[in-house]
Backbone bond lengths (Angstrom), bond angles and torsions (degrees), N, CA, C in turn:
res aa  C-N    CA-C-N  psi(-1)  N-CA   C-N-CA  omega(-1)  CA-C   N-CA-C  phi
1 X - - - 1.464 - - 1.526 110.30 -
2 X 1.281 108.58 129.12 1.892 117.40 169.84 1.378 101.94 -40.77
3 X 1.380 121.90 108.19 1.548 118.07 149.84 1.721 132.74 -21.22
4 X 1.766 94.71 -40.72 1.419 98.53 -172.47 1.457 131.90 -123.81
5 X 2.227 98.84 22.75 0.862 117.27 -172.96 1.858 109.18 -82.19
6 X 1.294 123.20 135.83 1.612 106.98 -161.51 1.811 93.83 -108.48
7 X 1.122 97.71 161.92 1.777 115.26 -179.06 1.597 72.96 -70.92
8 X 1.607 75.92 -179.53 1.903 109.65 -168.54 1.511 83.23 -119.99
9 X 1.310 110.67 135.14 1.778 110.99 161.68 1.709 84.46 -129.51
10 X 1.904 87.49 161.86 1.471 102.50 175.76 1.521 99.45 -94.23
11 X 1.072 159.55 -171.13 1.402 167.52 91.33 1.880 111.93 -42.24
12 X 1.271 85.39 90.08 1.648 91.22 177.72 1.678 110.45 -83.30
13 X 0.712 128.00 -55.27 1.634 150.07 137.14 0.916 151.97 -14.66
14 X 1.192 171.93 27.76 1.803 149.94 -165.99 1.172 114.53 -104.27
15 X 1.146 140.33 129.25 1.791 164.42 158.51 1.130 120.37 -105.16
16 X 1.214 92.67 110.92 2.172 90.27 -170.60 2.193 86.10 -88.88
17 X 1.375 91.59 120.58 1.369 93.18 165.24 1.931 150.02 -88.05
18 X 1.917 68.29 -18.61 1.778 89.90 166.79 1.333 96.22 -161.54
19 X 1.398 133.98 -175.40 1.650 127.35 -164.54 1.078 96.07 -94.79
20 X 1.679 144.03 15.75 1.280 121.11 149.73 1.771 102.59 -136.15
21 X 1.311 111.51 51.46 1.192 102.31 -176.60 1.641 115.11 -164.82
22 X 1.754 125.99 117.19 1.203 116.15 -119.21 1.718 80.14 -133.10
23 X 1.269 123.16 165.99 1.845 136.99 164.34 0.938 93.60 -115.29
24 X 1.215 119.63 162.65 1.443 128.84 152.07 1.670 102.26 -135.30
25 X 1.112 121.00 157.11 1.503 123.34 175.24 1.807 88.92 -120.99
26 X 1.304 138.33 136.28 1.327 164.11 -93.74 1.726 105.52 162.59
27 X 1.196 104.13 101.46 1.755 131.73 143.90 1.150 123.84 -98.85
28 X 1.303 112.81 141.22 1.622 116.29 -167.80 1.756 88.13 -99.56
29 X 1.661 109.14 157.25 1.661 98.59 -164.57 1.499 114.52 -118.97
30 X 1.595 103.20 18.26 1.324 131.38 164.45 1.832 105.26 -107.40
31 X 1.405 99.87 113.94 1.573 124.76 -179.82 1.674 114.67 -53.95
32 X 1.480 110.50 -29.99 1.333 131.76 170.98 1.354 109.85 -79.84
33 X 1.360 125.81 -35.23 1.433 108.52 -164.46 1.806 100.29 -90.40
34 X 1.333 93.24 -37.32 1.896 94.53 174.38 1.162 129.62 -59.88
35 X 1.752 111.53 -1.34 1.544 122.64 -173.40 0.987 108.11 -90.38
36 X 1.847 103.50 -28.19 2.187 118.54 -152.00 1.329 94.13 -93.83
37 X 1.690 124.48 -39.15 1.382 116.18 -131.97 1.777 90.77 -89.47
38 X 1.958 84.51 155.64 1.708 93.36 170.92 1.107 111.13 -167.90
39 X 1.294 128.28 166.62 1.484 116.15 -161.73 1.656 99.20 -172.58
40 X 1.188 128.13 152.81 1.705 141.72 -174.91 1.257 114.49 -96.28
41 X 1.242 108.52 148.42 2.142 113.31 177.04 1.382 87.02 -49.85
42 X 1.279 106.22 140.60 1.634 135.72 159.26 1.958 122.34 78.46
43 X 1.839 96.21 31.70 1.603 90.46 -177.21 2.111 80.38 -109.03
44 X 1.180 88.60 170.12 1.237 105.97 175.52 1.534 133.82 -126.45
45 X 1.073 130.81 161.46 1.656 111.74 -175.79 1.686 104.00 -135.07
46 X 1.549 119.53 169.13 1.700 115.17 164.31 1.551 92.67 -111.16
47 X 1.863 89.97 145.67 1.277 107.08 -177.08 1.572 97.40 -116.46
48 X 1.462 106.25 142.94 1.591 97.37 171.26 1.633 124.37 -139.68
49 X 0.980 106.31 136.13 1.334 117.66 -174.92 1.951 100.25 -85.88
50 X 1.781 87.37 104.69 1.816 89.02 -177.13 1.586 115.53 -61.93
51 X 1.519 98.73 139.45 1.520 102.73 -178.85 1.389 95.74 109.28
52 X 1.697 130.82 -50.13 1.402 116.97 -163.33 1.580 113.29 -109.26
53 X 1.137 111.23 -5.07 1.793 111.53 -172.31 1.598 107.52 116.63
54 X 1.600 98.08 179.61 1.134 115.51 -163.72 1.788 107.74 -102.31
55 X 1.228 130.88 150.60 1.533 121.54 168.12 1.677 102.14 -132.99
56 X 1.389 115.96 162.98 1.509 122.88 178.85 1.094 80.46 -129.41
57 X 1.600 92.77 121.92 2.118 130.93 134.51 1.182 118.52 -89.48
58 X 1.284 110.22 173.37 1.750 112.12 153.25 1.637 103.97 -97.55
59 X 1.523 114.75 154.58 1.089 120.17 161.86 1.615 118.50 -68.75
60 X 1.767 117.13 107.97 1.591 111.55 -161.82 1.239 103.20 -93.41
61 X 1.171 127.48 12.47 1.694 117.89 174.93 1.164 98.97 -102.00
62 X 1.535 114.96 168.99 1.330 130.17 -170.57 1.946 106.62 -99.31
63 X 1.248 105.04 142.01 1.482 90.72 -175.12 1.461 103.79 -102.37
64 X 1.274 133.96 46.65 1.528 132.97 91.24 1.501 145.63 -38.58
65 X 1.295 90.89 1.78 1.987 92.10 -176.01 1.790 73.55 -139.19
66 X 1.610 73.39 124.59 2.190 78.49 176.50 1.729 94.85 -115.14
67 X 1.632 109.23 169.48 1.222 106.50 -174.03 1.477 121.32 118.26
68 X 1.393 94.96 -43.46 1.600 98.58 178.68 1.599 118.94 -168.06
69 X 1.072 140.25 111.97 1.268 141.91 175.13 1.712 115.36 -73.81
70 X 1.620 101.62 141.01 1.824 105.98 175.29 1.360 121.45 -121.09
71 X 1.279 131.19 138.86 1.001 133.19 -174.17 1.445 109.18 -119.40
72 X 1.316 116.87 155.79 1.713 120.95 -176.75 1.796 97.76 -127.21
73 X 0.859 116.10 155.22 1.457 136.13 178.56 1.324 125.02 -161.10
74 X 1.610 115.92 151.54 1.490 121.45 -171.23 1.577 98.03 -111.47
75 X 1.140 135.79 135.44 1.390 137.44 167.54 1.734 106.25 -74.47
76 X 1.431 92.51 101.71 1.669 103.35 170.99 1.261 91.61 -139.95
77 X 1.410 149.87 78.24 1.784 149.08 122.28 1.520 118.32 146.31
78 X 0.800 117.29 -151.32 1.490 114.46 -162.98 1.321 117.48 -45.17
79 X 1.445 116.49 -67.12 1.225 133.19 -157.80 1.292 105.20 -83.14
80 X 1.306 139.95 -42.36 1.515 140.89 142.04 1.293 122.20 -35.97
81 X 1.295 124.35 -50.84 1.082 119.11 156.98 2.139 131.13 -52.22
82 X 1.601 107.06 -30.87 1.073 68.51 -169.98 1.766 99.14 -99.32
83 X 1.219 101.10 3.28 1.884 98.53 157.23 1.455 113.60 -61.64
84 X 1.379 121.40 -32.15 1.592 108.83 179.82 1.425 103.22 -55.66
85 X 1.512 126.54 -32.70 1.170 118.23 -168.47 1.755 138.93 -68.21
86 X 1.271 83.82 -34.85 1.439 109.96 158.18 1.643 144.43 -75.67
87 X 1.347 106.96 130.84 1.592 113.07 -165.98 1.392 128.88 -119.02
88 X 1.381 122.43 -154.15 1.619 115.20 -171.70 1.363 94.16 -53.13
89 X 1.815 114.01 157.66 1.474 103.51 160.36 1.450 109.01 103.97
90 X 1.227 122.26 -45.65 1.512 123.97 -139.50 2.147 85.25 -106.50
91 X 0.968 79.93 156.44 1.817 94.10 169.24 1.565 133.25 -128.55
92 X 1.535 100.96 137.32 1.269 106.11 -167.85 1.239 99.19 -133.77
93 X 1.780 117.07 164.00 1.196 127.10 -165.95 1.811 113.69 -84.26
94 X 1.341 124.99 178.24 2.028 108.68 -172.46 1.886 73.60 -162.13
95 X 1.154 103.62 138.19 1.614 126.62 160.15 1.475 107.13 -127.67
96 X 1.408 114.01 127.29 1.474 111.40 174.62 1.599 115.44 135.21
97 X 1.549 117.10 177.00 0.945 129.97 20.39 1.564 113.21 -80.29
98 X 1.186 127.11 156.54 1.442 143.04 172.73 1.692 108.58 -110.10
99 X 1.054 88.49 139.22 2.270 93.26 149.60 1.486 90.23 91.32
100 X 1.782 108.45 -164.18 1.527 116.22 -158.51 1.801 79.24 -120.01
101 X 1.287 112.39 -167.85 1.242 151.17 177.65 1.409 139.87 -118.48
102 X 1.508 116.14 141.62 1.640 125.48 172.37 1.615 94.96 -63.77
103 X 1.449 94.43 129.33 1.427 103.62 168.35 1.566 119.09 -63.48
104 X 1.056 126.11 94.23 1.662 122.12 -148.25 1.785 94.08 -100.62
105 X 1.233 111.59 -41.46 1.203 106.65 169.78 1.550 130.90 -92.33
106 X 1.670 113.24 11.79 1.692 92.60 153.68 1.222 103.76 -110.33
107 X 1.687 119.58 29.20 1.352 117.01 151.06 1.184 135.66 -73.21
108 X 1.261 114.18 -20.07 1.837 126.59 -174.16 1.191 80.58 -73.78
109 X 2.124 93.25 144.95 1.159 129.99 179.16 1.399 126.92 85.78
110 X 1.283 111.75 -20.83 1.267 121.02 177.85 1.783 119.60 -123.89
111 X 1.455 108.05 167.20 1.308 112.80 -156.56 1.780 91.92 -67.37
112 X 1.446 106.19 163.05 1.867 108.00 163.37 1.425 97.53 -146.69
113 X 1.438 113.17 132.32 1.118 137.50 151.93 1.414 115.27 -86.61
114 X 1.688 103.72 135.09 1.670 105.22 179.94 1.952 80.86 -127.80
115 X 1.289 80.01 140.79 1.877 117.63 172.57 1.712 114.62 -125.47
116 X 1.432 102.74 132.40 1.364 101.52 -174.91 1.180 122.43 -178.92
117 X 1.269 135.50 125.58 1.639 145.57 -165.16 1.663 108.96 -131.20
118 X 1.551 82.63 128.16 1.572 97.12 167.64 2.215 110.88 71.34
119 X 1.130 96.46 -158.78 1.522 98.47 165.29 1.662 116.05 -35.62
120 X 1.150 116.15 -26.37 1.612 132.47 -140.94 1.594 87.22 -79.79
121 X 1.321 127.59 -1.57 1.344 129.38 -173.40 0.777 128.62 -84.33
122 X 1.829 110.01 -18.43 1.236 141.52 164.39 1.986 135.29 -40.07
123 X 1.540 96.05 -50.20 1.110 120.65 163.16 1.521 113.61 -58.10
124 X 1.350 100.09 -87.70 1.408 104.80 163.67 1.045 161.10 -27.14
125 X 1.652 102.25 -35.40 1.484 127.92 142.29 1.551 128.72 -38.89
126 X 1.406 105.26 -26.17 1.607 111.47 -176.12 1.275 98.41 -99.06
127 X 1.037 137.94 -3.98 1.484 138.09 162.64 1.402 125.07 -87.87
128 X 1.380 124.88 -43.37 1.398 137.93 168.08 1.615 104.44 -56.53
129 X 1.645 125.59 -39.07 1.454 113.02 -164.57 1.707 82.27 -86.48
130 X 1.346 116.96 -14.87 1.689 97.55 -163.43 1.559 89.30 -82.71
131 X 1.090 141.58 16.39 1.908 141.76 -170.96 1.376 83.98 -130.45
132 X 1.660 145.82 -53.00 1.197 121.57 -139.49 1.634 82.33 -92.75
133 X 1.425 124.08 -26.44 1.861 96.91 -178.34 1.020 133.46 -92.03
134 X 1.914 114.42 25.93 1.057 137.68 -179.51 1.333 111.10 -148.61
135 X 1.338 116.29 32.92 1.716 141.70 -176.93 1.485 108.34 -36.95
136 X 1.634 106.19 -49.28 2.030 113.03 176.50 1.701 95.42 -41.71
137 X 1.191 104.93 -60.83 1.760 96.28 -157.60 1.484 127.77 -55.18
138 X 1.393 100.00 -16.99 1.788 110.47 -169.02 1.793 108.97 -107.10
139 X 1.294 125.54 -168.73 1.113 132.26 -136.84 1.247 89.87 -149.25
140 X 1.308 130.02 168.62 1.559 124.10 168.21 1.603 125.54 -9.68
141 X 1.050 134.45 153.25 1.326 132.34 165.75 1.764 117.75 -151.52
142 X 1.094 103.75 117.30 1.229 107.52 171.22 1.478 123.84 -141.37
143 X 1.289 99.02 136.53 1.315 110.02 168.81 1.533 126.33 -110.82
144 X 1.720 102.22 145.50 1.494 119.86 170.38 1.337 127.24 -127.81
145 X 1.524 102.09 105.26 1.422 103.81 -174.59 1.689 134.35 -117.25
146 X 1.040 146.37 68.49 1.029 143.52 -176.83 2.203 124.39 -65.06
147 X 1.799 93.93 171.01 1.159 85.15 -175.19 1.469 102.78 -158.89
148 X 1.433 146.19 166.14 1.531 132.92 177.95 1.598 108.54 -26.77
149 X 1.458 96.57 -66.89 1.779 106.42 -152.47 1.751 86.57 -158.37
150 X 1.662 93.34 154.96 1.455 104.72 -169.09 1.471 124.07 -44.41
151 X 1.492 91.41 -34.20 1.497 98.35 163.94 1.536 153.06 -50.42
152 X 1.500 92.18 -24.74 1.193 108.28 161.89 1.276 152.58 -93.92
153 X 2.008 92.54 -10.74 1.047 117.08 157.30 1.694 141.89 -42.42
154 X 1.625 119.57 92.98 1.262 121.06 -165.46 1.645 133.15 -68.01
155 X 1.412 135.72 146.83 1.793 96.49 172.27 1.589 104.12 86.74
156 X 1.703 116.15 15.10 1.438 120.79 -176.42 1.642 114.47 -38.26
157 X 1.305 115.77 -53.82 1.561 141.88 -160.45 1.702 96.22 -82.07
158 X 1.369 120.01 -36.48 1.305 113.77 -177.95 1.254 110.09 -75.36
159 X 1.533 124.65 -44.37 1.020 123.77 -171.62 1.446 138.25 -59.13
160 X 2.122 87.26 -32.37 1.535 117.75 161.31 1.719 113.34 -36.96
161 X 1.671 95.88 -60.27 1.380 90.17 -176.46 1.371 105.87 -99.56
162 X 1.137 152.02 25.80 1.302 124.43 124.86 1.704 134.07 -59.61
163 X 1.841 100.23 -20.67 1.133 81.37 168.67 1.445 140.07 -93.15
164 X 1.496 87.22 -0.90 1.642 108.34 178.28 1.805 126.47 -78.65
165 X 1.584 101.06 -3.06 1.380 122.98 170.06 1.589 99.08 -77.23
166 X 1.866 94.79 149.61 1.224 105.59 176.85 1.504 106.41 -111.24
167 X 1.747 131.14 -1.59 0.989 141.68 152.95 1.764 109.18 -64.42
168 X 1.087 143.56 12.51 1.619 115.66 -144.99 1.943 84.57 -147.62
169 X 0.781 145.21 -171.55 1.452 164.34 176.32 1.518 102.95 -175.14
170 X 1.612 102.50 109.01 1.965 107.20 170.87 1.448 90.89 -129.06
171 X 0.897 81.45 147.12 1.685 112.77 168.00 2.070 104.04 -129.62
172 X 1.673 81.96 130.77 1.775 71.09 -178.94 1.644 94.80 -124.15
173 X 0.911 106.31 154.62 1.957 107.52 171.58 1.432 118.34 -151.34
174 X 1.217 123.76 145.44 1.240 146.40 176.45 1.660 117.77 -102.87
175 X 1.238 117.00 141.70 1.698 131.60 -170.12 1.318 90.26 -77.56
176 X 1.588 128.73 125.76 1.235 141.48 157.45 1.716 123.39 -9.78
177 X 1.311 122.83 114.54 1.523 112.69 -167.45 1.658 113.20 83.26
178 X 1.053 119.18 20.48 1.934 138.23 -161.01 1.765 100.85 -116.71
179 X 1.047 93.30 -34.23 1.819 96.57 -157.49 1.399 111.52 -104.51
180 X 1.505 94.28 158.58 1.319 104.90 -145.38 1.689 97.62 -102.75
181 X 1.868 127.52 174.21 1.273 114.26 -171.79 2.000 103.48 -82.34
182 X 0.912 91.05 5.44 1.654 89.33 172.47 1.504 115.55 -108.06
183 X 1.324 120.26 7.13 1.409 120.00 -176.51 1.208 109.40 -59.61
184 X 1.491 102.13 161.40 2.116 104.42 178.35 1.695 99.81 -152.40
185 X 1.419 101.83 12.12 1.584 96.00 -165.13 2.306 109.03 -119.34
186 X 0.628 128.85 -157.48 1.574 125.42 -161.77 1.645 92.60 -91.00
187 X 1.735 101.45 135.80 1.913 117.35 147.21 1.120 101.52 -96.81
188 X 1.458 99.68 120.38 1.584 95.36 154.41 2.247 89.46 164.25
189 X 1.476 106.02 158.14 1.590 101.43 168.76 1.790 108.01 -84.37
190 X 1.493 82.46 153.75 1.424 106.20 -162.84 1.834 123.88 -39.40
191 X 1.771 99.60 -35.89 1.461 94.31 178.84 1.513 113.08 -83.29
192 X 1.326 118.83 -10.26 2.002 117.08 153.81 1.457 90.75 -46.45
193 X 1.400 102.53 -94.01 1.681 106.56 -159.62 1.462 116.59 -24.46
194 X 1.535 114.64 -45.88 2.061 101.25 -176.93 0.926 95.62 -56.54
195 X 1.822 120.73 -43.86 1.871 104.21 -156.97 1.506 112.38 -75.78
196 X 1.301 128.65 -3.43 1.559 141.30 177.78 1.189 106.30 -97.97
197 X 1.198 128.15 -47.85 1.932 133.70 166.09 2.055 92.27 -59.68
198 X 1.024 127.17 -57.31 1.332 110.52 -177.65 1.617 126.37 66.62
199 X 1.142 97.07 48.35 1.642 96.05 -165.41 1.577 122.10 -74.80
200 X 1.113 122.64 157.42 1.815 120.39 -162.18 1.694 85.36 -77.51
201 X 1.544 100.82 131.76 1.675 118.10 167.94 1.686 110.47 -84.75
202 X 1.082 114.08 -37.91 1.308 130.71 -175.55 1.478 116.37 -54.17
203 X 1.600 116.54 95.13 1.612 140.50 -156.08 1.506 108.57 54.03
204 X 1.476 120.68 41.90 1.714 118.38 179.87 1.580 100.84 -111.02
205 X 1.321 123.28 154.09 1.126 135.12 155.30 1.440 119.69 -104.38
206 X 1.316 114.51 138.17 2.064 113.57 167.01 1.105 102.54 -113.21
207 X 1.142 107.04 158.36 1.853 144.21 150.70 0.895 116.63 -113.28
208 X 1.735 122.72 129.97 1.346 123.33 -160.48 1.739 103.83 -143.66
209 X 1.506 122.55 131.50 1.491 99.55 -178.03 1.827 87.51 -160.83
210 X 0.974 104.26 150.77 1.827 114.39 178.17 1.684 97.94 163.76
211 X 1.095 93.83 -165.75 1.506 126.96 -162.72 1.662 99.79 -54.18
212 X 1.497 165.87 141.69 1.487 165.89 170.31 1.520 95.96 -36.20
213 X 0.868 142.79 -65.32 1.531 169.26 146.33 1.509 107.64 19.36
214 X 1.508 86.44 -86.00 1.658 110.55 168.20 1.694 130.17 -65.12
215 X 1.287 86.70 -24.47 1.908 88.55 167.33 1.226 115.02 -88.85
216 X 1.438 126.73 -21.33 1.432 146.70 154.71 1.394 117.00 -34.47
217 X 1.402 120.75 -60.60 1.655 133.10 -176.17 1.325 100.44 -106.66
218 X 1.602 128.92 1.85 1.674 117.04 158.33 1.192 106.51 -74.89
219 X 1.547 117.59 -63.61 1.699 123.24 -169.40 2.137 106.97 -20.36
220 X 1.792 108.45 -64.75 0.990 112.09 158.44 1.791 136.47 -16.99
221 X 1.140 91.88 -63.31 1.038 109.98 -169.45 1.538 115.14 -59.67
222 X 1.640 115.69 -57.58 1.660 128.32 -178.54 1.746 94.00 -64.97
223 X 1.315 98.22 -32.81 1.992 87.41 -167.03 2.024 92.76 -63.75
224 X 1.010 125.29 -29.27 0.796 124.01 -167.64 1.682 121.67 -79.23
225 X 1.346 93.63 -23.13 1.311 112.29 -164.51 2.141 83.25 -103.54
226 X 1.130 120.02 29.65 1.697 119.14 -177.34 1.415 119.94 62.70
227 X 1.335 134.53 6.62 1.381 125.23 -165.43 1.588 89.05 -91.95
228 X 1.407 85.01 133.61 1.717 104.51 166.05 1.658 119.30 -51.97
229 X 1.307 110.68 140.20 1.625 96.59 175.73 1.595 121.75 -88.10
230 X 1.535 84.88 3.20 1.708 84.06 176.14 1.606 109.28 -105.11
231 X 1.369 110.09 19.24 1.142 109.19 170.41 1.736 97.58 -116.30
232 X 1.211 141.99 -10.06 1.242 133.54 -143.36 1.860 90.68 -109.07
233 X 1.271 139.49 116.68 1.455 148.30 167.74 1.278 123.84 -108.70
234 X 1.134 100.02 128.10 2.096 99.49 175.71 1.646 88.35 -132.13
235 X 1.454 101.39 169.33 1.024 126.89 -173.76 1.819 131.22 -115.20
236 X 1.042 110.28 79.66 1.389 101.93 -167.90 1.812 140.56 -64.03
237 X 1.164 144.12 170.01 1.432 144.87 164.29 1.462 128.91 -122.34
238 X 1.161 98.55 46.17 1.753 98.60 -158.49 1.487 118.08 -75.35
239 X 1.044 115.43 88.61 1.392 102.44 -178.67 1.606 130.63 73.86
240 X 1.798 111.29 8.09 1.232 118.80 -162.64 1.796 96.95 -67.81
241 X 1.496 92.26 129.69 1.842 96.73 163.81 1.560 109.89 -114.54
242 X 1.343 138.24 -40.32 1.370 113.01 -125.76 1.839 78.37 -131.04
243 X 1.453 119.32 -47.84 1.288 119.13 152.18 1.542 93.39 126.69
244 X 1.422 124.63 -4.10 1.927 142.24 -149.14 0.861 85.26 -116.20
245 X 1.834 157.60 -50.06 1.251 147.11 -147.39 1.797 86.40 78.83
246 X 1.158 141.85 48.32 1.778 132.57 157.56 1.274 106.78 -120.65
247 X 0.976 123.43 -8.15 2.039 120.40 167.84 1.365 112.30 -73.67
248 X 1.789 97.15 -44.27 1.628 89.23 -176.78 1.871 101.31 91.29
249 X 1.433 122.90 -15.12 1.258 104.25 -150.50 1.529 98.08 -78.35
250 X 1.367 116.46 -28.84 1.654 122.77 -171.25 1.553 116.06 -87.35
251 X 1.663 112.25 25.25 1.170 120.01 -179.08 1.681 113.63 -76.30
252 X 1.103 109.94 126.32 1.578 127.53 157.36 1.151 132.60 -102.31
253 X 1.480 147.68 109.76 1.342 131.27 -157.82 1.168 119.92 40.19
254 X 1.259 108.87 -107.73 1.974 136.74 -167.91 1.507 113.41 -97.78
255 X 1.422 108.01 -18.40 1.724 118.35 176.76 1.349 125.62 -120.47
256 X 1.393 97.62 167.05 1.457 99.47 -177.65 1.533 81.68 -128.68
257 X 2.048 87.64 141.45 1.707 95.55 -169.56 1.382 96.30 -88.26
258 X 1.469 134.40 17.01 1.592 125.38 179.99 1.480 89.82 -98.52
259 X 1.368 130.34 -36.79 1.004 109.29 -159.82 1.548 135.46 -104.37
260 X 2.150 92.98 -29.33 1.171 108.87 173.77 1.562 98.70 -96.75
261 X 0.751 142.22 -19.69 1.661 138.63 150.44 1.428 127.74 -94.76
262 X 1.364 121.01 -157.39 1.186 143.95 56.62 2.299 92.85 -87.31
263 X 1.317 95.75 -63.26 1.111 108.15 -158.57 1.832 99.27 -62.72
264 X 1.546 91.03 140.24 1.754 108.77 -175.97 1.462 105.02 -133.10
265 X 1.629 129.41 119.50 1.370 104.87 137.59 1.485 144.05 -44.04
266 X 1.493 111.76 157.73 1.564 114.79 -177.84 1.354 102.62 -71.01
267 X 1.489 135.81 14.13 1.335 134.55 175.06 1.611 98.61 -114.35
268 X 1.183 121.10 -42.90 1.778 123.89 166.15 1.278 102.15 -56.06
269 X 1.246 136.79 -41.90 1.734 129.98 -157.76 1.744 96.75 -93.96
270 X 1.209 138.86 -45.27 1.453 135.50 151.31 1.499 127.72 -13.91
271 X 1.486 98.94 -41.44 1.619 133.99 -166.11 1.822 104.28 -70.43
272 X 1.608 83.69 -47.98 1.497 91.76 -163.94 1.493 115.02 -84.52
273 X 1.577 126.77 174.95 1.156 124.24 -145.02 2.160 98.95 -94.07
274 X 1.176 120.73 138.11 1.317 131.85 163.72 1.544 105.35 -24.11
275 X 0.948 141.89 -22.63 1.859 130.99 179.34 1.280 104.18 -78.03
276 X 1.161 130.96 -15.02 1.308 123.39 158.46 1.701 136.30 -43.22
């Protein structure tokens, strides 16, 4: 089989989630391959819009819901762009799954914190439904997610009902000058809010993923707040093209983030070199 030949998905789906930022819900259009395929919180795939190139997401659904995989995207250039264009019905190409995984199972039993800004919710998102549809096994859960301004806030309807769970603790917040006259939720950037949410480190795991920026002054923050760094994981996108580790383009030091990641502990990302 062609390495870089991609399944056919239909576009069952589209949700514009903010005015530049789109879901798609994804069927593969071979009856056989949608029966076989499967994949873990935190691998990722390239989707391509034929004619314009290839782009890397993470896969944002949880692979507890079989049937169909979703992807979220921001329109920044060609190939994003000409997926914005396209709707229910229409077909596009899927390579993958690629990369390693959130350790989902030496999470049971213990608390998980999810952290996350902007698009970055995306990732993460496939981890929280892979904990909330197996809620018995885990321990506290809370999430903190912020974003510029309400507007940008992704996952509107999910978030609704996450906060309407009495299993779940969210905290949502907006960057100063962001919020809207109906807001009810936190000002302030995201690594305030963990250190004000304050969550118990003691046998907890996090997931952490947003903008370089914000995972930058989070790491800080949980070490501070006691979470182990070998429990603490984010998920990176650096430059992934080809998804094989043969471009070379997503190289860091000694790794390739397609292959030995996406997902890194805060003790793997320490490791790696400052150009990050």
């Amino acid at each position: 089989m062609n390495l870089y030949q991609p399944y056919l998905m239909r576009i069952e789906e589209a949700v514009d989630e903010t005015p530049d930022t789109r879901t798609f819900k994804l069927v593969f259009q071979d009856p056989k391959v949608a029966e076989s395929f499967d994949f873990q919180a935190g691998q990722f795939g390239e989707y391509s819009a034929f004619g314009e190139g290839e782009s890397t997401f993470c896969i944002a659904s949880s692979p507890t819901r079989k049937g169909y995989i979703e992807c979220s995207f921001k329109e920044a250039g060609k190939v994003t762009g000409a997926l914005r264009k396209l709707g229910v019905g229409d077909t596009i190409g899927f390579r993958g799954p690629y990369g390693n995984r959130f350790p989902v199972g030496q999470m049971e039993g213990h608390d998980v914190v999810f952290i996350a800004g902007g698009i970055g919710l995306a990732p993460v998102r496939c981890v929280i439904w892979n904990v909330l549809d197996q809620r018995e096994k885990f321990g506290d859960v809370t999430i903190v997610y912020g974003a510029r301004s309400v507007g940008d806030l992704v996952y509107k309807r999910e978030l609704e009902g996450w906060a309407k769970r009495s299993d779940v603790k969210l905290w949502q917040a907006v960057e100063p000058g962001g919020e809207a006259p109906d807001w009810k939720g936190e000002i302030g950037l995201v690594p305030a809010i963990v250190e004000k949410a304050a969550p118990r480190s003691a046998d907890a795991f996090a997931v952490v993923c947003g903008p370089p920026i914000m995972i930058k002054l989070t790491l800080p923050v949980l070490e501070k707040l006691g979470f182990s760094e070998e429990r603490v994981f984010t998920t990176l996108e650096n430059r992934m093209k080809c998804g094989l580790g043969k471009c070379g383009r997503c190289n860091i030091g000694p790794v390739y983030v397609c292959k030995d990641g996406p997902v890194f502990s805060a003790k793997e990302l320490k490791a790696l070199p400052q150009e990050l």
